[in-house]
C-alpha positions in Angstrom: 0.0 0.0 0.0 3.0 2.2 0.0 3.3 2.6 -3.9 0.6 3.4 -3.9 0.1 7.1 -2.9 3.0 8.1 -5.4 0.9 6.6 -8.4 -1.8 8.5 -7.4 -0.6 11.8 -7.2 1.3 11.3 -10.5 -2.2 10.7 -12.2 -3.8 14.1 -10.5 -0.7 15.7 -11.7 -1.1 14.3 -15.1 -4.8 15.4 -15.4 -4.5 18.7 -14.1 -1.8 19.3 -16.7 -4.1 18.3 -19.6 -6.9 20.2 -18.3 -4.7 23.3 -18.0 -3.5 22.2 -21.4 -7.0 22.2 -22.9 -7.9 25.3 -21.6 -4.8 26.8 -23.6 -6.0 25.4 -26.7 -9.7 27.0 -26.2 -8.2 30.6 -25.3 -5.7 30.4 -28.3 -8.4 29.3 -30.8 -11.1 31.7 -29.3 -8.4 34.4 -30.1 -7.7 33.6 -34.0 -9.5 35.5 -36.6 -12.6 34.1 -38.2 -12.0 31.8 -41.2 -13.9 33.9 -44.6 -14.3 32.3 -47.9 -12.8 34.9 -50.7 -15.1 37.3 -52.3 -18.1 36.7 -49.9 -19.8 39.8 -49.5 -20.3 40.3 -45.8 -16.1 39.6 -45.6 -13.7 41.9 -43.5 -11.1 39.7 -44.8 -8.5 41.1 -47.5 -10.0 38.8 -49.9 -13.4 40.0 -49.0 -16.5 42.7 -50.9 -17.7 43.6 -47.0 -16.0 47.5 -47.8 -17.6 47.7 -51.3 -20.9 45.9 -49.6 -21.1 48.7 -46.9 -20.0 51.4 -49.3 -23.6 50.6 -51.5 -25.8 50.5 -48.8 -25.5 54.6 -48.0 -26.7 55.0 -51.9 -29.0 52.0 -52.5 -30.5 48.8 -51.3 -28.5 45.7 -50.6 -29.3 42.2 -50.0 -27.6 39.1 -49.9 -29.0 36.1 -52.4 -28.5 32.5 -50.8 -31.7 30.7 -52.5 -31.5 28.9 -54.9 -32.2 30.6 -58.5 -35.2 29.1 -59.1 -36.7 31.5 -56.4 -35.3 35.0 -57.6 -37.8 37.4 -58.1 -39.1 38.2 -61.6 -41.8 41.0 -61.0 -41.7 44.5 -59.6 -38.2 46.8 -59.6 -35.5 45.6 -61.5 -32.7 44.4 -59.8 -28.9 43.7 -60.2 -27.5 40.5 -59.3 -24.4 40.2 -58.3 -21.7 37.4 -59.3 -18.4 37.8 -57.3 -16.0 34.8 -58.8 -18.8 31.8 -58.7 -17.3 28.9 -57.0 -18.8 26.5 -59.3 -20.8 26.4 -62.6 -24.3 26.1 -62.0 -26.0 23.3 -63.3 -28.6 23.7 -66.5 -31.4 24.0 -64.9 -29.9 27.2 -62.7 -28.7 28.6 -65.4 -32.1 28.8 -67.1 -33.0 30.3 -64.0 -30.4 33.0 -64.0 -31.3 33.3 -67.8 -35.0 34.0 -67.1 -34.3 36.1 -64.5 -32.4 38.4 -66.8 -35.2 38.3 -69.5 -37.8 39.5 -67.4 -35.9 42.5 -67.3 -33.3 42.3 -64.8 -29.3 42.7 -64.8 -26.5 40.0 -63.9 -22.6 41.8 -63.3 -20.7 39.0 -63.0 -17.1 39.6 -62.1 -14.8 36.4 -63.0 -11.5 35.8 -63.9 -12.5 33.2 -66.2 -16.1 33.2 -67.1 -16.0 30.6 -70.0 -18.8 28.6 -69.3 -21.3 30.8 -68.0 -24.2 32.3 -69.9 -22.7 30.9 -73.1 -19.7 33.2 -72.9 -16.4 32.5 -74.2 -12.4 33.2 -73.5 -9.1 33.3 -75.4 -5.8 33.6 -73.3 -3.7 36.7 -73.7 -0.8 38.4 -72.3 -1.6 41.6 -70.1 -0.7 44.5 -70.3 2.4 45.3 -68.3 1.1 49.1 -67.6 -2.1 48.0 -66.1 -4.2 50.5 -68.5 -7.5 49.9 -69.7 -10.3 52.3 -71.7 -13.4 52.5 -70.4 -16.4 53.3 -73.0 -19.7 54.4 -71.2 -19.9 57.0 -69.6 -17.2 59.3 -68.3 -14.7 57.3 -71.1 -11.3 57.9 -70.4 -8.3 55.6 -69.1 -7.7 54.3 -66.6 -4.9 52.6 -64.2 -6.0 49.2 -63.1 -5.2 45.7 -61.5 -5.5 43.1 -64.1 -4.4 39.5 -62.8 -7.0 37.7 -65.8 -4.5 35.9 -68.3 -8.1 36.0 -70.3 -10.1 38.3 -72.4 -13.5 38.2 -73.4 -14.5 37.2 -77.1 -17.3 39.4 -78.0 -19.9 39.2 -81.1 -21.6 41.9 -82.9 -24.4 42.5 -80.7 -22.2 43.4 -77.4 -20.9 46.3 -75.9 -17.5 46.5 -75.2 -17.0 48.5 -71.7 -13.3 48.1 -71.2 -10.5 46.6 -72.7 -7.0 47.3 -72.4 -4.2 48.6 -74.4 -4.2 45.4 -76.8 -7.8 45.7 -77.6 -8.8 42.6 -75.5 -12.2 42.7 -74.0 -11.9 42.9 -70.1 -15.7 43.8 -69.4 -18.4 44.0 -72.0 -22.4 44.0 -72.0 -25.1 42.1 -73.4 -28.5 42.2 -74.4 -30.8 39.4 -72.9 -34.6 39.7 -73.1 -36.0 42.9 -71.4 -32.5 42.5 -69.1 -28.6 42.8 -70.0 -25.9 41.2 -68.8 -22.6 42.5 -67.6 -19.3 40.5 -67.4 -15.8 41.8 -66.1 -13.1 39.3 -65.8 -11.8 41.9 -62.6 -12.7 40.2 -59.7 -9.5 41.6 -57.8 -11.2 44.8 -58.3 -14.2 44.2 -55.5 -11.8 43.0 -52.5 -10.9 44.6 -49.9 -7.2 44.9 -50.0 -7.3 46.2 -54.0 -10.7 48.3 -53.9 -9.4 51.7 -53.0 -5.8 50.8 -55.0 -5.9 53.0 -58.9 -8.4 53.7 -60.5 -10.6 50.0 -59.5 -13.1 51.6 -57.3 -14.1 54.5 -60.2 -14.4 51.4 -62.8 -16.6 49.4 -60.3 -19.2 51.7 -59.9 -19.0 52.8 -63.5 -20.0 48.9 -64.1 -22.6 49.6 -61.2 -24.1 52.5 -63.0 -24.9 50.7 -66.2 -27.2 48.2 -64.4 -29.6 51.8 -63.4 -31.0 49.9 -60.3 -31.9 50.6 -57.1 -31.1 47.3 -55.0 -28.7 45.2 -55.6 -28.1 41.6 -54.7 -24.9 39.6 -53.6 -25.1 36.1 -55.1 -23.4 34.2 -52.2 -25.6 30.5 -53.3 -22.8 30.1 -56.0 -20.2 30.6 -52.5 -22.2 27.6 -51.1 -20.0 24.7 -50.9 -23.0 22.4 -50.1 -24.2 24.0 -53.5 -21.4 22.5 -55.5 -21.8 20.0 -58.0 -21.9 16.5 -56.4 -20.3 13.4 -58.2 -23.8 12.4 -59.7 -23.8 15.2 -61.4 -19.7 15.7 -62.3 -19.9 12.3 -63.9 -22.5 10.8 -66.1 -24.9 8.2 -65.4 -23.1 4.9 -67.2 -19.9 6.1 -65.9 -21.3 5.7 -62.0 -22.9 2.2 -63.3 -20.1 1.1 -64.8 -17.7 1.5 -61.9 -20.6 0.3 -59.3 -20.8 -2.9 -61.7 -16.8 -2.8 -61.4 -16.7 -2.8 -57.9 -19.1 -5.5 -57.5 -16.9 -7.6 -60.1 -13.9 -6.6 -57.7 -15.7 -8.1 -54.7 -16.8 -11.0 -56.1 -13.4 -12.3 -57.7 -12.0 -11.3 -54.2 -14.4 -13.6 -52.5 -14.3 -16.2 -55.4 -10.1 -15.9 -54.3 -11.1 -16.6 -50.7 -10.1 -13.2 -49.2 -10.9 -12.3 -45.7 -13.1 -10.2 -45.5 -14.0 -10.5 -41.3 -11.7 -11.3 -38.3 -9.3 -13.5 -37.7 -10.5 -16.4 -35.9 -7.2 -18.6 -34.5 -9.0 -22.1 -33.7 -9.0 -23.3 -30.5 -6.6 -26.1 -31.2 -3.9 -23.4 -31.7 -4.3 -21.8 -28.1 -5.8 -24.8 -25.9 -3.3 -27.9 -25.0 -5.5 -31.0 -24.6 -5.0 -33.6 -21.7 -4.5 -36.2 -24.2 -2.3 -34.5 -26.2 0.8 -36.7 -26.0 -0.7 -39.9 -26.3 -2.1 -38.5 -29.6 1.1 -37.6 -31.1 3.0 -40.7 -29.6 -0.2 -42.5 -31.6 0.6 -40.9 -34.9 4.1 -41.7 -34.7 3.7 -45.5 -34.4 0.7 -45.5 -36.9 2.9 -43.1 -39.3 6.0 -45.8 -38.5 4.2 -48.8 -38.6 5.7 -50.0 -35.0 2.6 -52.0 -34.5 4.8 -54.9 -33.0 5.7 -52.2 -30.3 2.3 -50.5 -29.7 0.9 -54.1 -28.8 3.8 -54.6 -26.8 2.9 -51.3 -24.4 -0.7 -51.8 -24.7 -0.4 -55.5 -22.9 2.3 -53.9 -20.4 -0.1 -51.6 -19.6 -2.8 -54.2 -19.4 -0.6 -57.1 -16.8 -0.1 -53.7 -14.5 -3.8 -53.0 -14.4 -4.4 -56.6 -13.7 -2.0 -56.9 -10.8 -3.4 -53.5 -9.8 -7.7 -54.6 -10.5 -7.8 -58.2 -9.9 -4.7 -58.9 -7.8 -2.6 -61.3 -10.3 0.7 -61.1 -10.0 2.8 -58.8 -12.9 5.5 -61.4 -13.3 3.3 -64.6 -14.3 3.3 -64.9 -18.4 0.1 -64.0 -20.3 0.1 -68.0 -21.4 -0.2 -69.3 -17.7 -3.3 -66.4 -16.7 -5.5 -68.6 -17.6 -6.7 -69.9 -14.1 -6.8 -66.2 -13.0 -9.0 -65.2 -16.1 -11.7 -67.9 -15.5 -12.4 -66.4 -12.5 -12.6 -63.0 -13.4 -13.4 -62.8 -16.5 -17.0 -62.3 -17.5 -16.6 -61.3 -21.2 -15.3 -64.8 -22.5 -16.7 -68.2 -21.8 -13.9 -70.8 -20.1 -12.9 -72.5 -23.8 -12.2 -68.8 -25.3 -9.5 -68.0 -22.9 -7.0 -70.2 -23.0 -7.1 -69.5 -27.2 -6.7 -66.0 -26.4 -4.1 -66.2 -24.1 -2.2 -68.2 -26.7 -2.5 -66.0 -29.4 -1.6 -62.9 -28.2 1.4 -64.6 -26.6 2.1 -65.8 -30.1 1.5 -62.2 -31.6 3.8 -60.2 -28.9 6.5 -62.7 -29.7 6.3 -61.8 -33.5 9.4 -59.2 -35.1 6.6 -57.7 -37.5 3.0 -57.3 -37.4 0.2 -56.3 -40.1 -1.8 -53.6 -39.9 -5.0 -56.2 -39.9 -3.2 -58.5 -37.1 -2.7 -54.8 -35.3 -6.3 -53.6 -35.7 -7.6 -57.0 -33.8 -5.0 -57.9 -30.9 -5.7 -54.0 -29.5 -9.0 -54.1 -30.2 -9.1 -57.5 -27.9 -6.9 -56.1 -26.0 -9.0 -52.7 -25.4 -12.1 -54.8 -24.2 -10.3 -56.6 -21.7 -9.0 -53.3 -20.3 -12.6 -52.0 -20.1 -13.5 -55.0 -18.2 -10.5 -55.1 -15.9 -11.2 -51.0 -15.5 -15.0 -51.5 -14.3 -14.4 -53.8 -11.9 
């Protein structure tokens, strides 16, 4: 009972320095900044909108969008919708949303760095500009000093309206008719965050892109900044892809189990962990049946019998099995008076033998193994 006080206050001293461990953690993680995904508009972050979000609410009305499409509003004012570098492509049936949201006479500025993909648009790649200059075309035109981090520009068709492009002629934002609405596409995201909005001249052609929409409230797409929102594999990969590698893996399992594989524990059988009683008189067996020592197996077997019977039934171990008779026929219940003397005479005959069958084998220890029982009960 000595020890054990010492163990004891070790463990107390062991717990009390993980609690004061844990309690570490949970200030030191309470104290890091919150986590923000880029361009989500309610972000402080560097890579957030929140300064251009806060900046539009003192001149119009701003709301966040986080249904899905299918749910924006088609009647009343005409709003702008704003796309902030989607996270994913929307699937068809979205898009027709987005599409008919626009044809009822609403606007779309989507800002992405590569917007191939969307609303049927399309990119080439192309060197920038090393001096960051770009003409704007609306309103105020002029030039302008810009960030431009898009290795892309815009292809255009005859019936859009190039807004900017830069000194190579590249289309960096443009607009297009679509139903009663337009849409607006500017592959500047790194104009709307935080860090870059007050760098140049990208907050003047921001709200320049603003102003063509003529709206009064404005809405932040953040569904497309859903990651639950994403495309899922059902819809990444088509439909006899999935069935082919779900009839693959079912091919996979059953040449595995055809092959015998394991597929639950290991179950070592008891044989391997539990030494019977018997256990050496079962190997010595297989030894002399593997060897064929029968001659010596009959030899130990009537050994083993004379000490029982000096042991049981009080003859003496030294008299010879052929002179037992007279002993016998008074014990022995299992063999009339004219059987014994036979018996006693041929197993002498057998244990004098060099060699001995396997059939000669088979009956002496079978005779021999009913005259133990008897001796054994008594």
């Amino acid at each position: 009972m000595k020890n054990l006080k010492p163990k004891r206050q070790g463990w107390i001293w062991l717990t009390v320095l993980l609690f004061v461990f844990i309690l570490i953690s949970l200030y030191l993680s309470s104290q890091s900044p919150k986590q923000y995904p880029n361009y989500v508009s309610n972000s402080p972050s560097p890579t957030g909108v929140k300064a251009l979000n806060t900046y539009l609410q003192k001149e119009v009305r701003v709301n966040s969008w986080t249904a899905d499409p299918k749910n924006l509003p088609k009647q009343g004012e005409e709003k702008l919708l704003v796309m902030v570098e989607p996270f994913f492509i929307p699937e068809t049936e979205e898009m027709e949303a987005y599409q008919n949201f626009m044809k009822a006479g609403n606007t779309i500025l989507l800002f992405q760095t590569n917007p191939k993909g969307m609303f049927d648009l399309d990119t080439v790649p192309e060197q920038p500009s090393p001096d960051h200059e770009v003409k704007w075309y609306g309103e105020n035109q002029g030039t302008y000093k810009a960030e431009m981090n898009s290795p892309f520009r815009i292809v255009t068709n005859k019936d859009d309206t190039v807004l900017i492009d830069d000194a190579g002629g590249g289309a960096i934002a443009l607009k297009r008719s679509v139903g009663k609405g337009q849409l607006i596409v500017a592959i500047t995201p790194e104009w709307l965050i935080n860090d870059n909005l007050l760098k140049k001249d990208n907050l003047a052609l921001v709200l320049n892109l603003f102003n063509e929409a003529k709206t009064g409230t404005v809405l932040f797409d953040e569904y497309l900044h859903g990651s639950q929102n994403g495309s899922s594999i059902m819809t990444v990969y088509p439909m006899w892809f999935l069935l082919l590698v779900l009839q693959g893996i079912l091919l996979m399992m059953l040449w595995l189990w055809f092959k015998g594989k394991r597929f639950g524990p290991l179950l070592v059988p008891r044989e391997e962990s539990v030494r019977f009683s018997d256990e050496g008189i079962r190997a010595i067996t297989a030894w002399y049946l593997r060897g064929r020592r029968y001659h010596d197996s009959l030899l130990i077997q009537a050994d083993y019998l004379k000490l029982l019977l000096q042991e049981r039934w009080r003859i003496p171990y030294r008299i010879e099995w052929k002179d037992l008779s007279s002993f016998l026929e008074r014990k022995h219940r299992g063999m009339q008076a004219n059987e014994i003397r036979p018996f006693l005479i041929g197993l002498t005959n057998i244990l004098e033998k060099e060699k001995v069958s396997k059939q000669e084998y088979l009956l002496w220890s079978r005779k021999l193994e009913q005259l133990r029982e008897e001796v054994e009960e008594g």
